[in-house]
N, CA and C atoms of all chains as a GROMACS GRO file, in nm:
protein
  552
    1UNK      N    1   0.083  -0.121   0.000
    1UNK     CA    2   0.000   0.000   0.000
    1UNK      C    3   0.086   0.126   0.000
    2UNK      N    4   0.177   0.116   0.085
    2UNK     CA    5   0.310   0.239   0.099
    2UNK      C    6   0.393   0.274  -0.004
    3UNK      N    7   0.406   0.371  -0.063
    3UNK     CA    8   0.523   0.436  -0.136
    3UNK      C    9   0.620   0.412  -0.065
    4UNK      N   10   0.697   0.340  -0.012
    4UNK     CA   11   0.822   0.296   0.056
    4UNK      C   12   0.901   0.327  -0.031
    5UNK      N   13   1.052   0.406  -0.046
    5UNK     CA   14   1.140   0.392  -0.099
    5UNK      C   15   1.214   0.408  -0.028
    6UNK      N   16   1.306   0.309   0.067
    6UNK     CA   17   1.470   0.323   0.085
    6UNK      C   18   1.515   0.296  -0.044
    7UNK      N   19   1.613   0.476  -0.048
    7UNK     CA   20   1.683   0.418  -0.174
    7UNK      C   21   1.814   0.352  -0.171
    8UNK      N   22   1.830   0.283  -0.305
    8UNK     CA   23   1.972   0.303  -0.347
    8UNK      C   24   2.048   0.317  -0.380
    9UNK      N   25   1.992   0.388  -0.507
    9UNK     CA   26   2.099   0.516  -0.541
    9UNK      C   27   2.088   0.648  -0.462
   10UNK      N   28   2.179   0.724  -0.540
   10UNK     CA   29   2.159   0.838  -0.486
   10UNK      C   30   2.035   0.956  -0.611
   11UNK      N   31   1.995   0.989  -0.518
   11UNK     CA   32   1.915   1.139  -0.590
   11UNK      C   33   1.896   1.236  -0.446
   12UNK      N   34   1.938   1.373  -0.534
   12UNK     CA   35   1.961   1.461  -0.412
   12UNK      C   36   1.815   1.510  -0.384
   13UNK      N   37   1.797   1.544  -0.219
   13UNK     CA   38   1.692   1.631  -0.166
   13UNK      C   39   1.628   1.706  -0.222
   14UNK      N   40   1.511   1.774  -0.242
   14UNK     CA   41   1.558   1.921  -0.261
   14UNK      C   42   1.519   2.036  -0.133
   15UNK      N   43   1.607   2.108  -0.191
   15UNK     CA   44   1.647   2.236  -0.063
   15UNK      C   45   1.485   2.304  -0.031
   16UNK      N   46   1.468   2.311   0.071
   16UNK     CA   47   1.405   2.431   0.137
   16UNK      C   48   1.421   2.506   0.227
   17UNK      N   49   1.330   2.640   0.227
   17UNK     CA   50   1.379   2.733   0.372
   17UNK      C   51   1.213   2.796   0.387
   18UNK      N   52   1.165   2.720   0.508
   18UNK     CA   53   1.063   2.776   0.570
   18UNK      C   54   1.079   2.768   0.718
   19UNK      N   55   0.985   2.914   0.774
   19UNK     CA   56   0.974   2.926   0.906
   19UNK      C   57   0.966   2.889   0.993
   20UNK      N   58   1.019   2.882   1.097
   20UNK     CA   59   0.999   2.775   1.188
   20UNK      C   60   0.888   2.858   1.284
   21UNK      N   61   0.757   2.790   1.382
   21UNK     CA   62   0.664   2.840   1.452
   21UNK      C   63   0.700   2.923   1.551
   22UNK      N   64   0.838   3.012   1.536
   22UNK     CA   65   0.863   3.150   1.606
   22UNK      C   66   0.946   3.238   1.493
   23UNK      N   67   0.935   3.194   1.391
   23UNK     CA   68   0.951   3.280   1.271
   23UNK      C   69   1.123   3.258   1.270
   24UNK      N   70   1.170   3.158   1.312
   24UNK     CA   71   1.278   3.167   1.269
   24UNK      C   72   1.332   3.095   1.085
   25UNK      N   73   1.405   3.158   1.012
   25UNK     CA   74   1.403   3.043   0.938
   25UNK      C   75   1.462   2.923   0.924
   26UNK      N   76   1.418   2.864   0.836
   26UNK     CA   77   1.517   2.710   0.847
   26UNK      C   78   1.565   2.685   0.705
   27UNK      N   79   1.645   2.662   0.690
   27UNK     CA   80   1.709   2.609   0.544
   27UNK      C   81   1.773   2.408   0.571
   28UNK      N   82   1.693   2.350   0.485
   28UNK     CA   83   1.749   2.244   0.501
   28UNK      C   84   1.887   2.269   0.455
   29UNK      N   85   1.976   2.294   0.348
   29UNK     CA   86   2.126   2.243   0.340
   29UNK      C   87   2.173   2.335   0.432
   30UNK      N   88   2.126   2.407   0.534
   30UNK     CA   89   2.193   2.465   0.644
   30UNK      C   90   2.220   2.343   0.774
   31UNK      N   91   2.071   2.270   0.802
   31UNK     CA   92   2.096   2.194   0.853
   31UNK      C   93   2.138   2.070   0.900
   32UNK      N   94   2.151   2.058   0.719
   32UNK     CA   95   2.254   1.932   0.728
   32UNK      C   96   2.378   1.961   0.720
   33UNK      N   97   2.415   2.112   0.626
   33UNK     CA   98   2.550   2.160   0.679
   33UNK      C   99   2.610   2.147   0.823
   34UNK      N  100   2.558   2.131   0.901
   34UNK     CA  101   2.582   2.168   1.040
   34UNK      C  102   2.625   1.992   1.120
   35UNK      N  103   2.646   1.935   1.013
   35UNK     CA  104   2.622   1.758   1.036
   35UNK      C  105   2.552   1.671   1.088
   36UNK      N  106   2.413   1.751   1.080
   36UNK     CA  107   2.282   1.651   1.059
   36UNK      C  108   2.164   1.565   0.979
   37UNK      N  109   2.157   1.456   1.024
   37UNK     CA  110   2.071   1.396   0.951
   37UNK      C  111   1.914   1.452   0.977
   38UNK      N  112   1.876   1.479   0.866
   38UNK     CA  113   1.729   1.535   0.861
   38UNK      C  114   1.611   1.430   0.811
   39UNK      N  115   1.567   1.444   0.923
   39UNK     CA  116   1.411   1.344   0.900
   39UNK      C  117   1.327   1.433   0.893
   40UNK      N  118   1.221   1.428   0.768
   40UNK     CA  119   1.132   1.560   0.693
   40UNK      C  120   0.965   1.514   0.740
   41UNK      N  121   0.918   1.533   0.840
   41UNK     CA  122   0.755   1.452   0.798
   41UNK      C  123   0.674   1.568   0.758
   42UNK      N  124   0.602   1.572   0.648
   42UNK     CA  125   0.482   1.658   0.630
   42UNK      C  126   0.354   1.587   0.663
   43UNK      N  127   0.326   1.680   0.717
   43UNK     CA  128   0.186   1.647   0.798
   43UNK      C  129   0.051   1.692   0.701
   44UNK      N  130   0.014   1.632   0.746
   44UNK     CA  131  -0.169   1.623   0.655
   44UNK      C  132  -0.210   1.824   0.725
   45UNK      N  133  -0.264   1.741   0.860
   45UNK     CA  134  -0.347   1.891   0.863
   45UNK      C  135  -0.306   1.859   1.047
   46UNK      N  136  -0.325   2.007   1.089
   46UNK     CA  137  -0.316   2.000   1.236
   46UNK      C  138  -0.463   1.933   1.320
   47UNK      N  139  -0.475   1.825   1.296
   47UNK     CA  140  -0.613   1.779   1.370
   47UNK      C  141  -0.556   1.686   1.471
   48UNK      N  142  -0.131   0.495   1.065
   48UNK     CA  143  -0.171   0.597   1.168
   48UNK      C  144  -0.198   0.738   1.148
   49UNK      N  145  -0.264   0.815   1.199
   49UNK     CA  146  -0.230   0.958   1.123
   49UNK      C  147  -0.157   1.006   1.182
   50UNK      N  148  -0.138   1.168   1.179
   50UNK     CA  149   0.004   1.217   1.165
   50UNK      C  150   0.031   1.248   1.306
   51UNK      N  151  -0.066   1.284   1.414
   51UNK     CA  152  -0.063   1.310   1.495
   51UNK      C  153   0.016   1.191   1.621
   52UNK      N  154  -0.080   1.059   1.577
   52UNK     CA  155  -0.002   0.960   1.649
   52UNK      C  156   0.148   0.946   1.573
   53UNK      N  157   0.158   0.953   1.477
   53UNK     CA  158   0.281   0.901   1.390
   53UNK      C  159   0.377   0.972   1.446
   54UNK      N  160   0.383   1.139   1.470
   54UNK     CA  161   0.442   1.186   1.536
   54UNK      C  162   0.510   1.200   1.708
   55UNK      N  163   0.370   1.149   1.766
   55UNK     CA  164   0.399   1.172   1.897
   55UNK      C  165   0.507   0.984   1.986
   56UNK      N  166   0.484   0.915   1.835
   56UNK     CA  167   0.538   0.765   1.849
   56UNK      C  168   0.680   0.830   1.821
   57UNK      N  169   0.724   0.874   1.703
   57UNK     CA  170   0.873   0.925   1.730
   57UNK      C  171   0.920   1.003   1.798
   58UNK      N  172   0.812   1.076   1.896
   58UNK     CA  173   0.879   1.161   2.000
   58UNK      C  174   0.890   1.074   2.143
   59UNK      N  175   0.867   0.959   2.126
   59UNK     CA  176   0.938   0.850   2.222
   59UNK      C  177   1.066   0.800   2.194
   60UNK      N  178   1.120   0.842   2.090
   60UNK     CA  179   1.266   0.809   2.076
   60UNK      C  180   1.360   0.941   2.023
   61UNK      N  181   1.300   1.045   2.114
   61UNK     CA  182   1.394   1.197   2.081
   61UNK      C  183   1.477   1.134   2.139
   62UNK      N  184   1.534   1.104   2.282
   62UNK     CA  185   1.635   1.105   2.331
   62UNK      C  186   1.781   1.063   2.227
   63UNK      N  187   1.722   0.912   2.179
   63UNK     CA  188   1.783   0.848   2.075
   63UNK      C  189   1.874   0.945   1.971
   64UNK      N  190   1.713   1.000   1.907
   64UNK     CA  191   1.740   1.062   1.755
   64UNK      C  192   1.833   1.190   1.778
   65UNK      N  193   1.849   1.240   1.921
   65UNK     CA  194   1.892   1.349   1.932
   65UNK      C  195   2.087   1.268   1.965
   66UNK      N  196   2.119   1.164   1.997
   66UNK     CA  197   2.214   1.098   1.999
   66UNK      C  198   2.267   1.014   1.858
   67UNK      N  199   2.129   1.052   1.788
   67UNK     CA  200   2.217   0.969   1.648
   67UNK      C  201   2.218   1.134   1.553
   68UNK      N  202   2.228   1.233   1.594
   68UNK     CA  203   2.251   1.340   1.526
   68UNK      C  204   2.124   1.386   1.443
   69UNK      N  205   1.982   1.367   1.454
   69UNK     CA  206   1.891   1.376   1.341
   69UNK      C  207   1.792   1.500   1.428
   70UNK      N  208   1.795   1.586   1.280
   70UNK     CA  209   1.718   1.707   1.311
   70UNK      C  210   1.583   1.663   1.266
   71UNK      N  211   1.483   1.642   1.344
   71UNK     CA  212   1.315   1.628   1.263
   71UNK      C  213   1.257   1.772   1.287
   72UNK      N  214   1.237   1.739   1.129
   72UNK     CA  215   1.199   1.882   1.067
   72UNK      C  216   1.032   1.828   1.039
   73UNK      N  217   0.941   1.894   1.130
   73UNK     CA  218   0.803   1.877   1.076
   73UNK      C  219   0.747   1.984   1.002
   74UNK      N  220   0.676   1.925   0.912
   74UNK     CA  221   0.598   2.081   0.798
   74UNK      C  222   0.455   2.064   0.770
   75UNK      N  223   0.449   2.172   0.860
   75UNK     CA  224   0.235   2.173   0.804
   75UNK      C  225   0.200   2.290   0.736
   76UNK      N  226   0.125   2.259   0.681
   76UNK     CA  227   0.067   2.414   0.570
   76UNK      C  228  -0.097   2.477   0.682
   77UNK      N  229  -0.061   2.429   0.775
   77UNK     CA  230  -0.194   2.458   0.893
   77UNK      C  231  -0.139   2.585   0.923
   78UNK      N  232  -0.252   2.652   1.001
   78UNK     CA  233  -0.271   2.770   1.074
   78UNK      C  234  -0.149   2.822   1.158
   79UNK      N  235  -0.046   2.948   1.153
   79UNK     CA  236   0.035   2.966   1.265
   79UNK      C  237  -0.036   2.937   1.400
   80UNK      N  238  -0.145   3.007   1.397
   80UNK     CA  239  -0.206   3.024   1.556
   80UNK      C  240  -0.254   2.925   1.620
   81UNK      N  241  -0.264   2.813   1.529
   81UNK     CA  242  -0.301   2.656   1.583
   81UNK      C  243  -0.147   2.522   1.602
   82UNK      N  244  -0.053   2.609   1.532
   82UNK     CA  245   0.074   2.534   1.498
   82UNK      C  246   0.129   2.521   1.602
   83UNK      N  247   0.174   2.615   1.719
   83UNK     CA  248   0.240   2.638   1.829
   83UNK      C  249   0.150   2.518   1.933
   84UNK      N  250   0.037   2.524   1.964
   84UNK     CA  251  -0.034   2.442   2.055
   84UNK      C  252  -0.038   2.332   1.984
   85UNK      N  253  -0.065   2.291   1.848
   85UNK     CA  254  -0.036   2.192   1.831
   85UNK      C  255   0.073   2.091   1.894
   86UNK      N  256   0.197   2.128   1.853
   86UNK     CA  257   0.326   2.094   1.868
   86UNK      C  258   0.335   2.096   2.003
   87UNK      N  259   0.310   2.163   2.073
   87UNK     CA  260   0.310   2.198   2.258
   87UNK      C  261   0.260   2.042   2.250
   88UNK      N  262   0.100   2.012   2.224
   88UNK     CA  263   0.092   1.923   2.285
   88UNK      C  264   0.089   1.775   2.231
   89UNK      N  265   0.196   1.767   2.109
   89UNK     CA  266   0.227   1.634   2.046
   89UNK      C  267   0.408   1.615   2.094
   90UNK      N  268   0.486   1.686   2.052
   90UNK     CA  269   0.619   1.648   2.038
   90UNK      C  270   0.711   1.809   2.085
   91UNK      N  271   0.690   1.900   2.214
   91UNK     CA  272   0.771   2.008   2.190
   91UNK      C  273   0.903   1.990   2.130
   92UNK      N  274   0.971   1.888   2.157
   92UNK     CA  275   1.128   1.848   2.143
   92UNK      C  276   1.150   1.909   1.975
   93UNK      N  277   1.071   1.845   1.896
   93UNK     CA  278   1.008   1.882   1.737
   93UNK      C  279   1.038   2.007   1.710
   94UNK      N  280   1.108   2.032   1.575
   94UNK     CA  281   1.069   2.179   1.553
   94UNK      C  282   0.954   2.153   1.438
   95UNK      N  283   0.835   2.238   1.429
   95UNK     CA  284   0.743   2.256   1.379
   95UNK      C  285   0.770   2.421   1.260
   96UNK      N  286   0.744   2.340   1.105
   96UNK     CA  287   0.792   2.478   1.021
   96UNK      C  288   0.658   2.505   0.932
   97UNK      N  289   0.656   2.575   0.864
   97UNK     CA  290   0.513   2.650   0.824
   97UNK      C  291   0.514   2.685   0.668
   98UNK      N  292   0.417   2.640   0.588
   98UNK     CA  293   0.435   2.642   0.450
   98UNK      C  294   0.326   2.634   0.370
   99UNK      N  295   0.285   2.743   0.467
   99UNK     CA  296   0.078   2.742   0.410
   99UNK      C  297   0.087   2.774   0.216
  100UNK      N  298   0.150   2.781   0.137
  100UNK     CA  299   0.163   2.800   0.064
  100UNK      C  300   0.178   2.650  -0.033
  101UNK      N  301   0.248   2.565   0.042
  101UNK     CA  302   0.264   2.422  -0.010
  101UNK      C  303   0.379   2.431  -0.062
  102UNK      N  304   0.462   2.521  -0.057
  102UNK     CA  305   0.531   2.482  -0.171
  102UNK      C  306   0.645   2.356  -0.172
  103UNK      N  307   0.700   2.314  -0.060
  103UNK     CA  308   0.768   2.209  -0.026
  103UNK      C  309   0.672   2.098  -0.048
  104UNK      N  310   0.601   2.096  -0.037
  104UNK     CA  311   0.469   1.961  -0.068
  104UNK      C  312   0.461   1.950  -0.200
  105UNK      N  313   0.460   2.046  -0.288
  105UNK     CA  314   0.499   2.020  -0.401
  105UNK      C  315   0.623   1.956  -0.462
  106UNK      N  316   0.685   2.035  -0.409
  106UNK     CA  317   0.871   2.008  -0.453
  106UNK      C  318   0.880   1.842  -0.418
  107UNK      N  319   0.825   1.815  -0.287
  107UNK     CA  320   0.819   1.688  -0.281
  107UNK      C  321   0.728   1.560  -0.338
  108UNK      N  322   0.648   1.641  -0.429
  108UNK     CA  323   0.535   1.524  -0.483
  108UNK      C  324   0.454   1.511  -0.398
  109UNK      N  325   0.373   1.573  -0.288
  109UNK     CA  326   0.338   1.438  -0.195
  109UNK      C  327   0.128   1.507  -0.227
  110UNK      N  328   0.107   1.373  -0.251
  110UNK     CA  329  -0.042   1.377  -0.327
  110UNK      C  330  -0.113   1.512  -0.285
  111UNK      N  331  -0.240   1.553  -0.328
  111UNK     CA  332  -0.387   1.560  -0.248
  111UNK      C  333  -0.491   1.508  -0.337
  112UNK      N  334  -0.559   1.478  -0.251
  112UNK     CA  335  -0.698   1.371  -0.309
  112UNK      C  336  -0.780   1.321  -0.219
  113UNK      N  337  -0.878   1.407  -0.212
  113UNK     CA  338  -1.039   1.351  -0.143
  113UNK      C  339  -1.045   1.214  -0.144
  114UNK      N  340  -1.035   1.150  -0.254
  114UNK     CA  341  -1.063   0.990  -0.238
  114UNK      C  342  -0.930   0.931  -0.203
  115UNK      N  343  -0.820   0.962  -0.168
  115UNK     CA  344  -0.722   0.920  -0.075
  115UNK      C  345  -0.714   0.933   0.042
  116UNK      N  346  -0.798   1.060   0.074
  116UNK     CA  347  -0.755   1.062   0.254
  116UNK      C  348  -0.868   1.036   0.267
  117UNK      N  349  -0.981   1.030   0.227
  117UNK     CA  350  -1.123   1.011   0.301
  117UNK      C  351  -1.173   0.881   0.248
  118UNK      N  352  -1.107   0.768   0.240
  118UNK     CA  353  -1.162   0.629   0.169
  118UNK      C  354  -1.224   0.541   0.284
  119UNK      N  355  -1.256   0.451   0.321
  119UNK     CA  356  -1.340   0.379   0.364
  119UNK      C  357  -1.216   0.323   0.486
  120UNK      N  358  -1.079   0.296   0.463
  120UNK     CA  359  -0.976   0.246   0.545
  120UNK      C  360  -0.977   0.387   0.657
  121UNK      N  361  -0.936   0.536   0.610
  121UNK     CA  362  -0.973   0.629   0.697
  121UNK      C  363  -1.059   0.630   0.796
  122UNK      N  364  -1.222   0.629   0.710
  122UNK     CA  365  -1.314   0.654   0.787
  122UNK      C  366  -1.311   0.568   0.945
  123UNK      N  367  -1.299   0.436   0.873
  123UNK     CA  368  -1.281   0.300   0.979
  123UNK      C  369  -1.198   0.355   1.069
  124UNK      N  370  -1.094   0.384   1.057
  124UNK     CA  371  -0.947   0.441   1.157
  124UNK      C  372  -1.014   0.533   1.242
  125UNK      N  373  -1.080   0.641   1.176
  125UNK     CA  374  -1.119   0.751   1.305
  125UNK      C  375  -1.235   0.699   1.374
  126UNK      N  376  -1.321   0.628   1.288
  126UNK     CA  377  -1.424   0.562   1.379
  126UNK      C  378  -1.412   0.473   1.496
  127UNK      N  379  -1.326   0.384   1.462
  127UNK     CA  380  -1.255   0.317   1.625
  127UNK      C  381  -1.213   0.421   1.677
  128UNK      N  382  -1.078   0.503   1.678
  128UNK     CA  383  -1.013   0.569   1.751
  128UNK      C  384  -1.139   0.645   1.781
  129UNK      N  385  -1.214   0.708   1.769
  129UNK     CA  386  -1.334   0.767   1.855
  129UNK      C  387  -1.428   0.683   1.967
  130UNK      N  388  -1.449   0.582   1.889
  130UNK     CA  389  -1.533   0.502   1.983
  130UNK      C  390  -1.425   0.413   2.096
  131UNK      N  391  -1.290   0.441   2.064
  131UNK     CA  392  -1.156   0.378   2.155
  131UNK      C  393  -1.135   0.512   2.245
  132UNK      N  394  -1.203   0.624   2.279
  132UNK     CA  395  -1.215   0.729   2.355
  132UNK      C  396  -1.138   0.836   2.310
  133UNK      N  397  -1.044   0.811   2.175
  133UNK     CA  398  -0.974   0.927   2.111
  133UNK      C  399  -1.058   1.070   2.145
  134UNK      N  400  -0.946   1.143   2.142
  134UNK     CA  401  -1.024   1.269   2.184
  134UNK      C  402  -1.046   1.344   2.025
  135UNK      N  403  -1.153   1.369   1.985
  135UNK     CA  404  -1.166   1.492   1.856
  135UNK      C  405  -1.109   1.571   1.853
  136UNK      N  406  -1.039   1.603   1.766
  136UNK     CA  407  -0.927   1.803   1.781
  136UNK      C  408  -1.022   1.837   1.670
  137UNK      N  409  -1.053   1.774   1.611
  137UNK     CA  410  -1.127   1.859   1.461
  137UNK      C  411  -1.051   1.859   1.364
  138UNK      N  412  -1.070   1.890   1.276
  138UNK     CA  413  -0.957   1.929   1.150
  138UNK      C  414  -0.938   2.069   1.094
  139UNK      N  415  -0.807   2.076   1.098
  139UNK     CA  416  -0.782   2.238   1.115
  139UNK      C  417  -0.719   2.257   0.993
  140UNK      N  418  -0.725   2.307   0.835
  140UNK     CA  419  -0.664   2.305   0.704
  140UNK      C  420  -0.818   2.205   0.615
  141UNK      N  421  -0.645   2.142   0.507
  141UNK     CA  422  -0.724   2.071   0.380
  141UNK      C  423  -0.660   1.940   0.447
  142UNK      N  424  -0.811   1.888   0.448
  142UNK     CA  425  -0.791   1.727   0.495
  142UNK      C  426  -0.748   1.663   0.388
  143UNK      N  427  -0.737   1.686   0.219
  143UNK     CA  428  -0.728   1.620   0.127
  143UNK      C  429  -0.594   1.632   0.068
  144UNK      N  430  -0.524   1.715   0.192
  144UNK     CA  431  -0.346   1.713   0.179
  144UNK      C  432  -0.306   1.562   0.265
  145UNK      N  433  -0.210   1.486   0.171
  145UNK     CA  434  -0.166   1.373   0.179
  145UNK      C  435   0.004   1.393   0.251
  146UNK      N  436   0.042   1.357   0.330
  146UNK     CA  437   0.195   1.408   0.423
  146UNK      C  438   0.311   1.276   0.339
  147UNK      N  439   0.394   1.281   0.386
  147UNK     CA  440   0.538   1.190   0.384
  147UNK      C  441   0.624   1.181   0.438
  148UNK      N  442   0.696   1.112   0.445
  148UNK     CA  443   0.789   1.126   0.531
  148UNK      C  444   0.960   1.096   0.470
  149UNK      N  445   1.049   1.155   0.508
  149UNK     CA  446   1.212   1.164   0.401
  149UNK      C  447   1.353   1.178   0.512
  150UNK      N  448   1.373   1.084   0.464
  150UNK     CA  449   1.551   1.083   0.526
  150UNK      C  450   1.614   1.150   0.492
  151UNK      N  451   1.724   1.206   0.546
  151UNK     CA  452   1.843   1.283   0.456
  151UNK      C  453   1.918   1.272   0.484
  152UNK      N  454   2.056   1.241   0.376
  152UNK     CA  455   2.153   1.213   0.476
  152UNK      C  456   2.281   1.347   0.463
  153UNK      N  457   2.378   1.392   0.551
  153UNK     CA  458   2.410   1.523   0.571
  153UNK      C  459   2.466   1.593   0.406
  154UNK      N  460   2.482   1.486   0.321
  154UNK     CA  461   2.521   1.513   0.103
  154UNK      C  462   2.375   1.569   0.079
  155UNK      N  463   2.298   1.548   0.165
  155UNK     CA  464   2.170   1.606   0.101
  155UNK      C  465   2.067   1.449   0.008
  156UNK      N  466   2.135   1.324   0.036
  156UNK     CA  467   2.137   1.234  -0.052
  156UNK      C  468   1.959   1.160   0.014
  157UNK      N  469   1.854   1.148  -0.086
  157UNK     CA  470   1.786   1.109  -0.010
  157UNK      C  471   1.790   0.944   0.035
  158UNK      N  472   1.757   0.918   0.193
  158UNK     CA  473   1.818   0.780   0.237
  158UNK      C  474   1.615   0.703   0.205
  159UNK      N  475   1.572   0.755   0.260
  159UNK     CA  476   1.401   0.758   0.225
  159UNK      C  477   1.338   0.843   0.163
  160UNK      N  478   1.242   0.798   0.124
  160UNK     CA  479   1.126   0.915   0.002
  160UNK      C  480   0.980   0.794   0.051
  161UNK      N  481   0.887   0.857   0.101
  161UNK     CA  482   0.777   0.799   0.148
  161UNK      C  483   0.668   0.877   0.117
  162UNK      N  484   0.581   0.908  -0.005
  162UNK     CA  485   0.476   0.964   0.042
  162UNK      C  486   0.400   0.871   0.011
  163UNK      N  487   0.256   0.933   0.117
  163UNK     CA  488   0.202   0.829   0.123
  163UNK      C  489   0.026   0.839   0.051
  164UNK      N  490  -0.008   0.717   0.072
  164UNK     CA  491  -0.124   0.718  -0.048
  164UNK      C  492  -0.228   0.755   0.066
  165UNK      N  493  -0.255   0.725   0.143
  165UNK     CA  494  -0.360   0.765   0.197
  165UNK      C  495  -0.367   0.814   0.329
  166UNK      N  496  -0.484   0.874   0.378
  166UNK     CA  497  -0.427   0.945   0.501
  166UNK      C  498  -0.355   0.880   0.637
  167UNK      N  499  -0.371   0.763   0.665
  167UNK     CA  500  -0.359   0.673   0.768
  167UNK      C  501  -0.213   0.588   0.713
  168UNK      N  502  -0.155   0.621   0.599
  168UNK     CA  503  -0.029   0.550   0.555
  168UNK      C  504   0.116   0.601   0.575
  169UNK      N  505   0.149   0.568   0.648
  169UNK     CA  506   0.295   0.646   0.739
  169UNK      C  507   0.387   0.498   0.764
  170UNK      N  508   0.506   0.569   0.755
  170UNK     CA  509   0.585   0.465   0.767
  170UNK      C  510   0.594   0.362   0.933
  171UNK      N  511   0.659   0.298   0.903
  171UNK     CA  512   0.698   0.182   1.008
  171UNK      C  513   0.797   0.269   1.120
  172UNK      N  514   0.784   0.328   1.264
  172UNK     CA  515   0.908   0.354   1.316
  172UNK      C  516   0.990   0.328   1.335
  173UNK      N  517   0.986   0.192   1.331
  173UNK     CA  518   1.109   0.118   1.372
  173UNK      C  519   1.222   0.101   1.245
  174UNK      N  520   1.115   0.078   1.104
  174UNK     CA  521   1.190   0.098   0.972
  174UNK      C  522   1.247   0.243   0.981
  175UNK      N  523   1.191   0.357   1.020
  175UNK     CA  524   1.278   0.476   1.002
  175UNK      C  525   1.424   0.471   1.130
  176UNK      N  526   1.378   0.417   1.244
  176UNK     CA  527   1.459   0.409   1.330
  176UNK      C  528   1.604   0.326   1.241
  177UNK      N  529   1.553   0.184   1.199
  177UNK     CA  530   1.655   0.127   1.108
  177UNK      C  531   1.730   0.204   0.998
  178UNK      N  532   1.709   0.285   0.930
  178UNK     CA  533   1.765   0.362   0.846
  178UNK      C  534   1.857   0.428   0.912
  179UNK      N  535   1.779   0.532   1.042
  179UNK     CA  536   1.891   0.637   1.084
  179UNK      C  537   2.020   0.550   1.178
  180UNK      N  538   1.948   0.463   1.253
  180UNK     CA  539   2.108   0.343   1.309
  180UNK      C  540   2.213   0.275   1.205
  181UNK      N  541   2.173   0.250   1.091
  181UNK     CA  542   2.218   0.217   0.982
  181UNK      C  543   2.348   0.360   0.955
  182UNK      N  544   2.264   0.438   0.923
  182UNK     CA  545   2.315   0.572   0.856
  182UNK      C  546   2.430   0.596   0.973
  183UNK      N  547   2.397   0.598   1.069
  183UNK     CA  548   2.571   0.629   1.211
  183UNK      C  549   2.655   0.537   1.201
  184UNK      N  550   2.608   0.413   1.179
  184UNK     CA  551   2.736   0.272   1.188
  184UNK      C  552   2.800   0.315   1.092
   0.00000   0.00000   0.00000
């Protein structure tokens, strides 16, 4: 039923930079610059 | 599960994720003024980011479709979890936005790509847990 993909190749991310809920911003290749692994969930709706 | 449990299940292993180096980046296109209490009371540890616009939901593919999030497997899901004493929050946005979920690894390289087909379709934690223990060894 799941779109599961662990991949294995490579294909790159792509970059974003949105606000974080005190208006700070966020840039993902900032935060993986910083030597972290980023886990992304988008959420449906706040219910 | 939906997103709410899906989330508050990986905020039983911040301690972990915060020891295997992983920033979780959550993104809702919901309300600022509902975003903050949200997050208060699922996962504070979480940073919670804002994109009422979609546009990362795009960039990422990740569906919308009435007959994906509202199919007969849904309905069933909230109908137990209600009659299992779940508490109602309501629904706050477009219920017919479909979420995902994505690994990254610090190349930017994606380690997962998950979106999902329907509203109640979220990955395995323990499969994401496996990826990011994988990804430190």
């Amino acid at each position: 039923m799941s779109d599961t993909k662990r991949r294995k190749d490579k294909k790159t991310a792509p970059d974003f930079s949105l606000p974080d809920v005190n208006h700070n911003p966020i840039t993902l290749s900032k935060v993986l610059a910083a030597g972290k692994t980023a886990m992304v969930i988008f959420l449906r709706h706040l219910g | 599960m939906v997103c709410a449990e899906h989330v508050a299940q990986l905020c039983q292993y911040r301690k972990e994720l915060k020891q295997l180096n992983v920033a979780v980046l959550l993104i809702s296109f919901g309300p600022e003024e509902h975003a903050k209490d949200w997050l208060e009371g699922i996962c504070p540890s979480f940073q919670l980011l804002l994109d009422p616009e979609r546009t990362a939901y795009h960039t990422y593919n990740l569906k919308h479709s009435w007959l994906s999030s509202w199919n007969l497997k849904t309905l069933m899901y909230y109908a137990r979890a209600l009659f299992g004493g779940r508490e109602w929050r309501g629904i706050i946005g477009d219920s017919a936005q479909l979420g995902g979920d994505f690994i990254i690894d610090r190349d930017r390289n994606l380690l997962l790509e998950y979106c999902s087909k329907e509203a109640t379709d979220r990955p395995q934690i323990a499969e994401l847990l496996r990826i990011l223990r994988d990804q430190k060894a």
